[in-house]
PDB file as gemmi writes it, atoms N, CA and C in Angstrom:
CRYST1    1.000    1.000    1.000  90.00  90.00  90.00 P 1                      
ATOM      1  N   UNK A   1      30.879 -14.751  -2.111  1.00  0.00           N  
ATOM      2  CA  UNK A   1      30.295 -13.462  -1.772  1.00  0.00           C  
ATOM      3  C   UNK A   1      29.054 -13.723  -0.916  1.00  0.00           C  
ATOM      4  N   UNK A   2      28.661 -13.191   0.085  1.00  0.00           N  
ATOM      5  CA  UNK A   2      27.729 -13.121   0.958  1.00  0.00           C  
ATOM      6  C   UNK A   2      26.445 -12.613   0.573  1.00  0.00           C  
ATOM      7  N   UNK A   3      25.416 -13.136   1.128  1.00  0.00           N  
ATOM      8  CA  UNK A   3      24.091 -13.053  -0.058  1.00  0.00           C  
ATOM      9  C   UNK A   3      23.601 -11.315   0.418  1.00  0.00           C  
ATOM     10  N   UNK A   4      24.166 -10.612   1.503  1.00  0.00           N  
ATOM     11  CA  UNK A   4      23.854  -9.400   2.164  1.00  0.00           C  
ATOM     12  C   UNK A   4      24.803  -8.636   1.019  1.00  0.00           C  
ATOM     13  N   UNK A   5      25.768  -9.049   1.373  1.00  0.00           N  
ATOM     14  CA  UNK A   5      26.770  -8.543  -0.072  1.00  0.00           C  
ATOM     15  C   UNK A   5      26.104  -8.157  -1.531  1.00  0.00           C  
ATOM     16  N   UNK A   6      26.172  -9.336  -1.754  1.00  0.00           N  
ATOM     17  CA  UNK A   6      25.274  -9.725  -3.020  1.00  0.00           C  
ATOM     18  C   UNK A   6      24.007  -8.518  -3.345  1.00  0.00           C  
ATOM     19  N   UNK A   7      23.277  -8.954  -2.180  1.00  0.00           N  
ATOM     20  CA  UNK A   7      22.122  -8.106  -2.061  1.00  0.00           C  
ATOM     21  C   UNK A   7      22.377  -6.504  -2.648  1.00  0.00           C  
ATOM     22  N   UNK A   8      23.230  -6.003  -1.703  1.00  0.00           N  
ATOM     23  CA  UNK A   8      23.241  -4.745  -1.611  1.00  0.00           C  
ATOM     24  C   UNK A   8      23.905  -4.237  -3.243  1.00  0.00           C  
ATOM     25  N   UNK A   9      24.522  -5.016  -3.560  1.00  0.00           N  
ATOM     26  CA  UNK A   9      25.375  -4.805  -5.077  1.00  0.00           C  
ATOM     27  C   UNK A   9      24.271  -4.724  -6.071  1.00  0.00           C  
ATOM     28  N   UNK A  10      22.999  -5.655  -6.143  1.00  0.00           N  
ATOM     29  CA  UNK A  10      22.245  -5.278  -6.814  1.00  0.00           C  
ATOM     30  C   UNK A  10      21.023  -4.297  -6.779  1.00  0.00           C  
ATOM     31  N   UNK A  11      20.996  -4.009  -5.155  1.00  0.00           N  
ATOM     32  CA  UNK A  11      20.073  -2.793  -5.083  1.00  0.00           C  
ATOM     33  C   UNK A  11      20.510  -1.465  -5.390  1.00  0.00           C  
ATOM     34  N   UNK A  12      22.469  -1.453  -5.522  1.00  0.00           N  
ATOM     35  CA  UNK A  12      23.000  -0.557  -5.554  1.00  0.00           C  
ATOM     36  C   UNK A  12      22.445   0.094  -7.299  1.00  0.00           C  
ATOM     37  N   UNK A  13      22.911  -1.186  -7.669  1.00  0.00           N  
ATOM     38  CA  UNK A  13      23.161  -1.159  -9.129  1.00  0.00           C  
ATOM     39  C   UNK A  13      21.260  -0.632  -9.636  1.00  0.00           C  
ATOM     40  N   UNK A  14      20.337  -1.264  -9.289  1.00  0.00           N  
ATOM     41  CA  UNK A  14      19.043  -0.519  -9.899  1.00  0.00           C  
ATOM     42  C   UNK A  14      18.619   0.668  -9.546  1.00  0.00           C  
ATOM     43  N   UNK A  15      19.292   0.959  -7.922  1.00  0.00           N  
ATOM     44  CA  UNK A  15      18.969   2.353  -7.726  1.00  0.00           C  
ATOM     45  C   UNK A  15      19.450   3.387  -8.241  1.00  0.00           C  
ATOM     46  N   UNK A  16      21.121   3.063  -8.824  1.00  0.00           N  
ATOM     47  CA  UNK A  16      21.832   3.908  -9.593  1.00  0.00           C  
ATOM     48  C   UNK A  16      21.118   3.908 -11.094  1.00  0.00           C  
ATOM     49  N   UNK A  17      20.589   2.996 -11.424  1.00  0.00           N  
ATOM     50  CA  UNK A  17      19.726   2.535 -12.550  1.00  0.00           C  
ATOM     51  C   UNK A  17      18.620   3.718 -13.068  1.00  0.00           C  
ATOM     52  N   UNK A  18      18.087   4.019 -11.324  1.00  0.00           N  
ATOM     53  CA  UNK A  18      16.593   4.337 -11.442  1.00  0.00           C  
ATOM     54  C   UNK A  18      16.978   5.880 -11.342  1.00  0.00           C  
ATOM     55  N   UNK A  19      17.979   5.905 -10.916  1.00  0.00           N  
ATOM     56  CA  UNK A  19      18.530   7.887 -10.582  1.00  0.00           C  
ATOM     57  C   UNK A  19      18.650   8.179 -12.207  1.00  0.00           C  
ATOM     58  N   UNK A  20      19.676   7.255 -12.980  1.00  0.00           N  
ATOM     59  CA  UNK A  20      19.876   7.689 -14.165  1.00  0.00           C  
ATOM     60  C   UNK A  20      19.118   7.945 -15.124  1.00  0.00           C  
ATOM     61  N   UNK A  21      17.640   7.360 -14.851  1.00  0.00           N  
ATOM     62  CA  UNK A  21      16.556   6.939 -15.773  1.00  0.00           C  
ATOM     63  C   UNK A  21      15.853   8.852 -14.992  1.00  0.00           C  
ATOM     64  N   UNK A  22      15.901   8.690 -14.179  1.00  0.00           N  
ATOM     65  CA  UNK A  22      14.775   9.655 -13.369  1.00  0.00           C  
ATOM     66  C   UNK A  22      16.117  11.230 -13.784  1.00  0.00           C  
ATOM     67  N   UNK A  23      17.053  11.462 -14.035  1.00  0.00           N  
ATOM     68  CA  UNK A  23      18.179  12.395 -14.410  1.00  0.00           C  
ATOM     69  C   UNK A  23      17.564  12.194 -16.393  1.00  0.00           C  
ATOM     70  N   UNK A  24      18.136  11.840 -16.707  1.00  0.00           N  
ATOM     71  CA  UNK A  24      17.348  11.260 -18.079  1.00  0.00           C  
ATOM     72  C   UNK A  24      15.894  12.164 -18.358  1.00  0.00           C  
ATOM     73  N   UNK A  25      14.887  11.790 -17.714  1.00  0.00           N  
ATOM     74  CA  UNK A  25      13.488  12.106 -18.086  1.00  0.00           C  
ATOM     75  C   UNK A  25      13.470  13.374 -17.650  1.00  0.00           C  
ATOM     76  N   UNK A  26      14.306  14.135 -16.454  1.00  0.00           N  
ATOM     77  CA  UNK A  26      13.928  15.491 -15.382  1.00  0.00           C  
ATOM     78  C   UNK A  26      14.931  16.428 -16.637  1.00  0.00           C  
ATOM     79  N   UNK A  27      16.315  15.940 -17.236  1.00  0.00           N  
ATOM     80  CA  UNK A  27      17.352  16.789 -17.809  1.00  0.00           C  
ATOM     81  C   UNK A  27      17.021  16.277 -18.985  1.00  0.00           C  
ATOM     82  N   UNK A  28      16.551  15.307 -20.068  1.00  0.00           N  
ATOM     83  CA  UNK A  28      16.824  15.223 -21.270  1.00  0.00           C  
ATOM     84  C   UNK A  28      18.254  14.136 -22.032  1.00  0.00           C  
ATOM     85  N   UNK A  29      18.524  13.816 -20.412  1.00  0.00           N  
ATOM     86  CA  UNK A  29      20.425  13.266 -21.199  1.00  0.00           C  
ATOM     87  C   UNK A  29      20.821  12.823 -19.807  1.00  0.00           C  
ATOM     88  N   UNK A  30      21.578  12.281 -19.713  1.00  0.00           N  
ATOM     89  CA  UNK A  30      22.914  11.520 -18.974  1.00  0.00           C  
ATOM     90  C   UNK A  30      23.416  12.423 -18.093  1.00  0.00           C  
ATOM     91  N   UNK A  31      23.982  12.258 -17.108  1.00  0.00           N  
ATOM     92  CA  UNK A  31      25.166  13.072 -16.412  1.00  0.00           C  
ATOM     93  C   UNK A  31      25.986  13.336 -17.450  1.00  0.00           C  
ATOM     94  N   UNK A  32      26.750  14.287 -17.067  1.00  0.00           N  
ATOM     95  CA  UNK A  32      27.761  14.919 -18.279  1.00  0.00           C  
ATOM     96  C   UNK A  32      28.861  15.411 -17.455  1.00  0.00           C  
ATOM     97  N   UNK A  33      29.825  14.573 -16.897  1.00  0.00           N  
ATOM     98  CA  UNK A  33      30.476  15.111 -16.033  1.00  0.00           C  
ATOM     99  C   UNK A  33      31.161  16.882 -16.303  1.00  0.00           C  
ATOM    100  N   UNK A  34      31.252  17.242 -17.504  1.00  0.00           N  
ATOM    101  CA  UNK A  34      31.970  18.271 -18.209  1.00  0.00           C  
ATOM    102  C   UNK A  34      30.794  19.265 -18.587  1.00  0.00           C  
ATOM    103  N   UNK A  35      29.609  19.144 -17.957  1.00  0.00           N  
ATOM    104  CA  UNK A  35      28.667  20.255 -17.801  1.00  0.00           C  
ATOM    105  C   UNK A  35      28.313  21.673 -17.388  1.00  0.00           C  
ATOM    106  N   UNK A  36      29.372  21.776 -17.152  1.00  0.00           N  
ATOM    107  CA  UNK A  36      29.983  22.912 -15.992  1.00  0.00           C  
ATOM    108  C   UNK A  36      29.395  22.835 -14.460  1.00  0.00           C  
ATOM    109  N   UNK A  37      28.614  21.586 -14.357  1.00  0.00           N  
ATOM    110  CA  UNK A  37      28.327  22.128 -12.107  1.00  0.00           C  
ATOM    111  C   UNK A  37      29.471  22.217 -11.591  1.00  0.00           C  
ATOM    112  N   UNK A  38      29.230  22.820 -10.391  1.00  0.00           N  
ATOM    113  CA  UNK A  38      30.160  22.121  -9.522  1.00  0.00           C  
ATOM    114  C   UNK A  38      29.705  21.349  -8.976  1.00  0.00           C  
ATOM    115  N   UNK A  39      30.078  19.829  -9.283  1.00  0.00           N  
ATOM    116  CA  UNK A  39      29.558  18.858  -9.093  1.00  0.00           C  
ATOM    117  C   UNK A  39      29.911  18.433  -6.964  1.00  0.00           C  
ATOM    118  N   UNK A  40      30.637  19.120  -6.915  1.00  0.00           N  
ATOM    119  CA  UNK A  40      31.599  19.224  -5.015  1.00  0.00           C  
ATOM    120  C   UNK A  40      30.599  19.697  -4.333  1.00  0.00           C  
ATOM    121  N   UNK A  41      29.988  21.017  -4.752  1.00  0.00           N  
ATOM    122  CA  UNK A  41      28.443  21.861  -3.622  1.00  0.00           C  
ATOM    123  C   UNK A  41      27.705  20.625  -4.346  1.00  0.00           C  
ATOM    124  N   UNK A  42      27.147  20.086  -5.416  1.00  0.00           N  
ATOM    125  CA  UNK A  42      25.931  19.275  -5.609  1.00  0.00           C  
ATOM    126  C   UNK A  42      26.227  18.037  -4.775  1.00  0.00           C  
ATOM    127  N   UNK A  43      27.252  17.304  -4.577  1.00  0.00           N  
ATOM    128  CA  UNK A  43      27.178  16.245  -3.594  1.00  0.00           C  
ATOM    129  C   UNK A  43      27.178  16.733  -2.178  1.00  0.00           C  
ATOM    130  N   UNK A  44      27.953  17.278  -1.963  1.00  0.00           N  
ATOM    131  CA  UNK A  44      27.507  18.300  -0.505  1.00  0.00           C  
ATOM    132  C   UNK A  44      25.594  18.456  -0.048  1.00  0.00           C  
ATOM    133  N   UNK A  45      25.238  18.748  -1.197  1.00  0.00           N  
ATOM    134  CA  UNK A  45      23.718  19.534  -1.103  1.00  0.00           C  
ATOM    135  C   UNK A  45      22.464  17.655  -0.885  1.00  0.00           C  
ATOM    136  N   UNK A  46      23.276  17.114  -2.161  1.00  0.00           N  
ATOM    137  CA  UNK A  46      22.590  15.791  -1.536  1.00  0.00           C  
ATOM    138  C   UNK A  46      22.682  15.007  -0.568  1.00  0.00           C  
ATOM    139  N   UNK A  47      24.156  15.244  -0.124  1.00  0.00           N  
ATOM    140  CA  UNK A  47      24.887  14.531   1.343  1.00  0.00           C  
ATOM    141  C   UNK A  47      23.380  15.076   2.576  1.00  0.00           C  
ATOM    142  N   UNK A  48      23.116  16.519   2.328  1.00  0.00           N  
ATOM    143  CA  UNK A  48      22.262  17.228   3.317  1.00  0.00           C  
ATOM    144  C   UNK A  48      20.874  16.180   3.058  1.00  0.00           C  
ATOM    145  N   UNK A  49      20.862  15.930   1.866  1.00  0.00           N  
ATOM    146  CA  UNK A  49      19.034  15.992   1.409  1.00  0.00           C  
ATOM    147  C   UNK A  49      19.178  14.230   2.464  1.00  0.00           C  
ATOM    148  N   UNK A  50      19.864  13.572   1.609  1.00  0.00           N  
ATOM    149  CA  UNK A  50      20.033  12.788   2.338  1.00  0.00           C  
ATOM    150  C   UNK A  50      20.232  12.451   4.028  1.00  0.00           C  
ATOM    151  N   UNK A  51      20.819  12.924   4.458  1.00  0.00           N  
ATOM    152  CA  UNK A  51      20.752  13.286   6.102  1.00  0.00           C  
ATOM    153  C   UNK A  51      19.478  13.629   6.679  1.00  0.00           C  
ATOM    154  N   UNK A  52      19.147  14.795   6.204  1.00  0.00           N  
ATOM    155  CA  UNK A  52      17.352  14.813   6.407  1.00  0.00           C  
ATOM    156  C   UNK A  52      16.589  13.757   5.953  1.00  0.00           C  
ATOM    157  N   UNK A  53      16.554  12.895   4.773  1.00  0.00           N  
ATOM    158  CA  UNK A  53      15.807  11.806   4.856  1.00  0.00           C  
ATOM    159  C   UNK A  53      16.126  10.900   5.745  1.00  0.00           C  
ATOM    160  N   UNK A  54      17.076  10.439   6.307  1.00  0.00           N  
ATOM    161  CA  UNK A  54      17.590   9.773   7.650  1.00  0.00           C  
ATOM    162  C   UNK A  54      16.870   9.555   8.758  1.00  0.00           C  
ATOM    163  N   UNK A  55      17.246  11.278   9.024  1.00  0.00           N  
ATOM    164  CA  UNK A  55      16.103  11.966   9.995  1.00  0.00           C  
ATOM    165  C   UNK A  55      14.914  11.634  10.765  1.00  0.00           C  
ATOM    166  N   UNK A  56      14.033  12.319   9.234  1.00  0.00           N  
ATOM    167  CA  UNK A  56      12.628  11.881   8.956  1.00  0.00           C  
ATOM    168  C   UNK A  56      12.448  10.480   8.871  1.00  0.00           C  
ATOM    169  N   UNK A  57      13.133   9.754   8.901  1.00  0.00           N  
ATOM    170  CA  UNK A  57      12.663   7.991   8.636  1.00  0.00           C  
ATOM    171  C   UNK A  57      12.869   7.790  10.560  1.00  0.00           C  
ATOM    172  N   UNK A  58      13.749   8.504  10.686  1.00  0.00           N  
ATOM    173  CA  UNK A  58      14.068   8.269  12.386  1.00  0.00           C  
ATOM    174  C   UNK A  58      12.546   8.603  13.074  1.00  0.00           C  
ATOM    175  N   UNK A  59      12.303   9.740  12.966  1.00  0.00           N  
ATOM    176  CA  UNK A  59      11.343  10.364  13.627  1.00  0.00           C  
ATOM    177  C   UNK A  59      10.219   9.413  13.112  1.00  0.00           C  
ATOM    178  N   UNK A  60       9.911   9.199  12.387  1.00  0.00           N  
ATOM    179  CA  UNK A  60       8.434   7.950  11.545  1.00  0.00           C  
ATOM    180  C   UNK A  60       8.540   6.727  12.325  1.00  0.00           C  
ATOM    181  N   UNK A  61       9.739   6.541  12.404  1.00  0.00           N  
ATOM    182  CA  UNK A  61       9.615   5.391  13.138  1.00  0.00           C  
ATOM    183  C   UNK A  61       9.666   5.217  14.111  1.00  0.00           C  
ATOM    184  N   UNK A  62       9.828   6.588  15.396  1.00  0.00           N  
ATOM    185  CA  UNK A  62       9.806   6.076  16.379  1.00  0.00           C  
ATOM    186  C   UNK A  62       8.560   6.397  16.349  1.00  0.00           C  
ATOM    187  N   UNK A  63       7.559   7.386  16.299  1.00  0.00           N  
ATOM    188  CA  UNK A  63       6.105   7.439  15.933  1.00  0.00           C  
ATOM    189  C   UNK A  63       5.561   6.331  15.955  1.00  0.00           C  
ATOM    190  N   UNK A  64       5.544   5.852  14.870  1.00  0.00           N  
ATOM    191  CA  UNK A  64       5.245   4.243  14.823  1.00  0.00           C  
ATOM    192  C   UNK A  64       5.091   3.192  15.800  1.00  0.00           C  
ATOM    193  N   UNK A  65       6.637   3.226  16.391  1.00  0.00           N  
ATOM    194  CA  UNK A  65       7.032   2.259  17.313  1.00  0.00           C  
ATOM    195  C   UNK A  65       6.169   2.940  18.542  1.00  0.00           C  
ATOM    196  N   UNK A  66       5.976   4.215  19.199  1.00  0.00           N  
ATOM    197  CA  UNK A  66       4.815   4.568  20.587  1.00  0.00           C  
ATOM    198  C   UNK A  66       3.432   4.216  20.085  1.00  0.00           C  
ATOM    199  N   UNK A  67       3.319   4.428  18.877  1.00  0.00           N  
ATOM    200  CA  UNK A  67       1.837   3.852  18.497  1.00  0.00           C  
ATOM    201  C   UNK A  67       1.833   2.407  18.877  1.00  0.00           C  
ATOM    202  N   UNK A  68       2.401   1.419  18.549  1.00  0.00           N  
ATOM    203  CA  UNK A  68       2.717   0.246  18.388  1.00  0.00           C  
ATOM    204  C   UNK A  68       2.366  -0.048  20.002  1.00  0.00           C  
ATOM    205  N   UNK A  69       3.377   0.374  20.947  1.00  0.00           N  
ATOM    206  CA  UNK A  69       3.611  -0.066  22.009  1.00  0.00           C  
ATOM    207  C   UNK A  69       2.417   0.731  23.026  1.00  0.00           C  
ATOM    208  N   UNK A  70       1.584   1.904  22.664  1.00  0.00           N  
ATOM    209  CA  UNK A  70       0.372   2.148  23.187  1.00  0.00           C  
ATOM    210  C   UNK A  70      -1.026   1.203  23.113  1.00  0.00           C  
ATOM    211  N   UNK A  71      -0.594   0.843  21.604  1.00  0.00           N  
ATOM    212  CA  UNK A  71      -1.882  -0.181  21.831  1.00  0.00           C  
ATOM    213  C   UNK A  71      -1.767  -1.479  21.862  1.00  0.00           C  
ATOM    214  N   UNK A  72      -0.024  -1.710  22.619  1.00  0.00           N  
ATOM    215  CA  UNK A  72       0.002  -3.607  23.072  1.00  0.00           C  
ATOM    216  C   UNK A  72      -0.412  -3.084  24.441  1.00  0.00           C  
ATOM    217  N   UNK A  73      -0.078  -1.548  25.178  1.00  0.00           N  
ATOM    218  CA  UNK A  73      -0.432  -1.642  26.746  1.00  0.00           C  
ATOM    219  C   UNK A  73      -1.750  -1.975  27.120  1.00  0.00           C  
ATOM    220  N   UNK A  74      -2.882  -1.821  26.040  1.00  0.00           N  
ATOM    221  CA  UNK A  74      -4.219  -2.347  26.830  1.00  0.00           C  
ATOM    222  C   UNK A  74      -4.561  -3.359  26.522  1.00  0.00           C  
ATOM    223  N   UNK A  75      -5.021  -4.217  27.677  1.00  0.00           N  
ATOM    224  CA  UNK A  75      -4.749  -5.410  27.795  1.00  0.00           C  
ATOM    225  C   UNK A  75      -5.713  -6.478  26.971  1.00  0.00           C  
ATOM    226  N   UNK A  76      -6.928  -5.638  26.459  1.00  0.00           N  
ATOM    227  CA  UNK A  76      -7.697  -6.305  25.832  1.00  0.00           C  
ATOM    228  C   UNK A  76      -7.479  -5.887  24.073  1.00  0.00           C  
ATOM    229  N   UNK A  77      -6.573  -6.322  23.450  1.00  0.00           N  
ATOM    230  CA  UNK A  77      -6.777  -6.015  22.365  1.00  0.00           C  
ATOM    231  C   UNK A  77      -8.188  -6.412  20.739  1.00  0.00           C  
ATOM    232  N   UNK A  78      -8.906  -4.906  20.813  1.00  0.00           N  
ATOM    233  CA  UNK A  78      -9.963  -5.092  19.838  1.00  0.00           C  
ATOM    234  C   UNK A  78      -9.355  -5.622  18.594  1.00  0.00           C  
ATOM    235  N   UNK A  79     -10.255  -6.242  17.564  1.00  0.00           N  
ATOM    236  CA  UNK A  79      -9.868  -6.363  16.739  1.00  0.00           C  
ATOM    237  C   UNK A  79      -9.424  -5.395  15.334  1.00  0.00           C  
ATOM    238  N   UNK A  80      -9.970  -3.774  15.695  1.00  0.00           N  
ATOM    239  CA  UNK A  80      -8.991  -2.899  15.069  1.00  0.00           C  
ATOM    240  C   UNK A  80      -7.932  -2.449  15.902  1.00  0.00           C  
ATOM    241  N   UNK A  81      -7.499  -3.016  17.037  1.00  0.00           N  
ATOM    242  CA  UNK A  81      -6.296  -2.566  17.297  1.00  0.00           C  
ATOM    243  C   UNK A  81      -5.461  -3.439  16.677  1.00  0.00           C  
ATOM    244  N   UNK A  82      -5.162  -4.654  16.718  1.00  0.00           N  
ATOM    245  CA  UNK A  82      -4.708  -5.997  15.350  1.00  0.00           C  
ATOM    246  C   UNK A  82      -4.683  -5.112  14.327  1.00  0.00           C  
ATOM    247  N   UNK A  83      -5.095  -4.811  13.859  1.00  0.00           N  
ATOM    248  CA  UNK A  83      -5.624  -4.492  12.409  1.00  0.00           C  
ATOM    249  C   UNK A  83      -4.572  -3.237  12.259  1.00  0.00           C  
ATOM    250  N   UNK A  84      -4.564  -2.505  13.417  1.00  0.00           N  
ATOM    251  CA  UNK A  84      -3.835  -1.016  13.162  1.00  0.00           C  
ATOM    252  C   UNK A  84      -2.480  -1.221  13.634  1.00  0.00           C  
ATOM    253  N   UNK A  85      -2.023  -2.624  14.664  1.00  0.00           N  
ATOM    254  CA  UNK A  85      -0.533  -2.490  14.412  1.00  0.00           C  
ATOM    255  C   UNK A  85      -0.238  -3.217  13.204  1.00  0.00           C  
ATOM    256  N   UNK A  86      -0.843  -4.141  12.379  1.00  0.00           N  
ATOM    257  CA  UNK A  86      -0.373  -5.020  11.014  1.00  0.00           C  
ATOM    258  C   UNK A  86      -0.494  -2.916  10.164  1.00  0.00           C  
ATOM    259  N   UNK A  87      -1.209  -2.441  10.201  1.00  0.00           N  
ATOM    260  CA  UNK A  87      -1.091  -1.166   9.560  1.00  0.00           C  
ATOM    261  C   UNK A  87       0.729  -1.213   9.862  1.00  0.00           C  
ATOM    262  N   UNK A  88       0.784  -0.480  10.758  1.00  0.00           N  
ATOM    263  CA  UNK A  88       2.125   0.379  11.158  1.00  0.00           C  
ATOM    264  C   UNK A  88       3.086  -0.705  11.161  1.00  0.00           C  
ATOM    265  N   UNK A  89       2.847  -1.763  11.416  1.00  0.00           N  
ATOM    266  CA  UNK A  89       4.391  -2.421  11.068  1.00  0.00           C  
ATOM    267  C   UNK A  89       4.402  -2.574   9.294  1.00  0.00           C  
ATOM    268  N   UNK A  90       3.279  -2.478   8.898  1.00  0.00           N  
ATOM    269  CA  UNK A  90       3.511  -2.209   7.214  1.00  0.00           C  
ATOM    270  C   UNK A  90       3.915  -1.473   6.704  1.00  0.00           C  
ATOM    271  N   UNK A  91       3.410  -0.262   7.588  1.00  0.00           N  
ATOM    272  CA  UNK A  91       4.452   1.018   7.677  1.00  0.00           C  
ATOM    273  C   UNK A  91       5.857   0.869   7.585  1.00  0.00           C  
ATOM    274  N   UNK A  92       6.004   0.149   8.821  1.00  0.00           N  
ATOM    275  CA  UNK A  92       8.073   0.224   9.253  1.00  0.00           C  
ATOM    276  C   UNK A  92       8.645  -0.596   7.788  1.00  0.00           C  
ATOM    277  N   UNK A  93       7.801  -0.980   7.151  1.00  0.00           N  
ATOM    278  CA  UNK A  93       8.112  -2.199   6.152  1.00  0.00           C  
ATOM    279  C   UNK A  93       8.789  -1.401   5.505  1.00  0.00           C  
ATOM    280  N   UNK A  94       7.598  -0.637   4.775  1.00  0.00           N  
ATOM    281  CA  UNK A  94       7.679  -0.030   3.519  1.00  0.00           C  
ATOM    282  C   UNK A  94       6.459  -0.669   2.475  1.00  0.00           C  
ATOM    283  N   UNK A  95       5.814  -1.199   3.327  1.00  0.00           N  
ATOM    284  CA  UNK A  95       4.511  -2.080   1.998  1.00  0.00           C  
ATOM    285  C   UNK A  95       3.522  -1.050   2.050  1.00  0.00           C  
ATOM    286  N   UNK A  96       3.487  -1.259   0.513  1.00  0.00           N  
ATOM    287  CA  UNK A  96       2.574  -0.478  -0.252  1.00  0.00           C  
ATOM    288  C   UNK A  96       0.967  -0.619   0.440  1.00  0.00           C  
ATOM    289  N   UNK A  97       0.267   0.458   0.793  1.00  0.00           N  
ATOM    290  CA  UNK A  97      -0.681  -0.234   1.563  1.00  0.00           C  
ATOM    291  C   UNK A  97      -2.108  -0.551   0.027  1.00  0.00           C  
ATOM    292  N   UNK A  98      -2.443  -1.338   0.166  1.00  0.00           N  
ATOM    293  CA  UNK A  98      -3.408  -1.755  -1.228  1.00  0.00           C  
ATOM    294  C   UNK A  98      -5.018  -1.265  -0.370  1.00  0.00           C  
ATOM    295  N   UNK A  99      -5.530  -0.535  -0.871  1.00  0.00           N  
ATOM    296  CA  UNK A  99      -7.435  -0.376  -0.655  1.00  0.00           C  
ATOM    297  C   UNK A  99      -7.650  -1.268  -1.387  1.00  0.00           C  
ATOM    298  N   UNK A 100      -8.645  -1.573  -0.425  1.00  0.00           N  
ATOM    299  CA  UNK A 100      -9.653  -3.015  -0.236  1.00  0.00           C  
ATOM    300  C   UNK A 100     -10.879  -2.633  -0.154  1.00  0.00           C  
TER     301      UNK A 100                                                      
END                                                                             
């Protein structure tokens, strides 16, 4: 099995982990498939939520990326311009930013 493989099987598995835990604490209990939703519009409705988070990660990042590439165009880079692309590519990361 391929370690990308691999990878993704276990991020699958804690994120499904972390939905069930976060369904759990928001409802009191488990999915219940026999709950009465219609569970067909609720995946539909997250298919959407999801698509919009897509989106929005699209749009952040290209943000990001003109910030990025505005302040490699001047030619003298200060030392908070350093400072503010290690920001925004921490951004594209996803790292937690820590105050200092």
């Amino acid at each position: 099995m391929s370690d990308h493989l691999q990878n993704s099987i276990v991020s699958f598995a804690e994120t499904a982990r972390s939905q069930e835990d976060k369904g759990i604490s928001k409802y009191g209990k488990k999915l219940e498939p026999l709950d009465g939703y219609d569970w067909l519009q609720m995946a539909k409705e997250e298919q959407v939520d999801g698509f919009q988070y897509l989106e929005a990660e699209a749009v952040k990042r290209k943000h990001i990326a003109t910030r990025i590439r505005a302040l490699i165009e001047h030619s003298t880079l200060a030392r908070w311009s350093k400072s503010e692309i290690n920001h925004l590519l921490d951004e594209l990361e996803g790292v937690e930013n820590i105050v200092k």
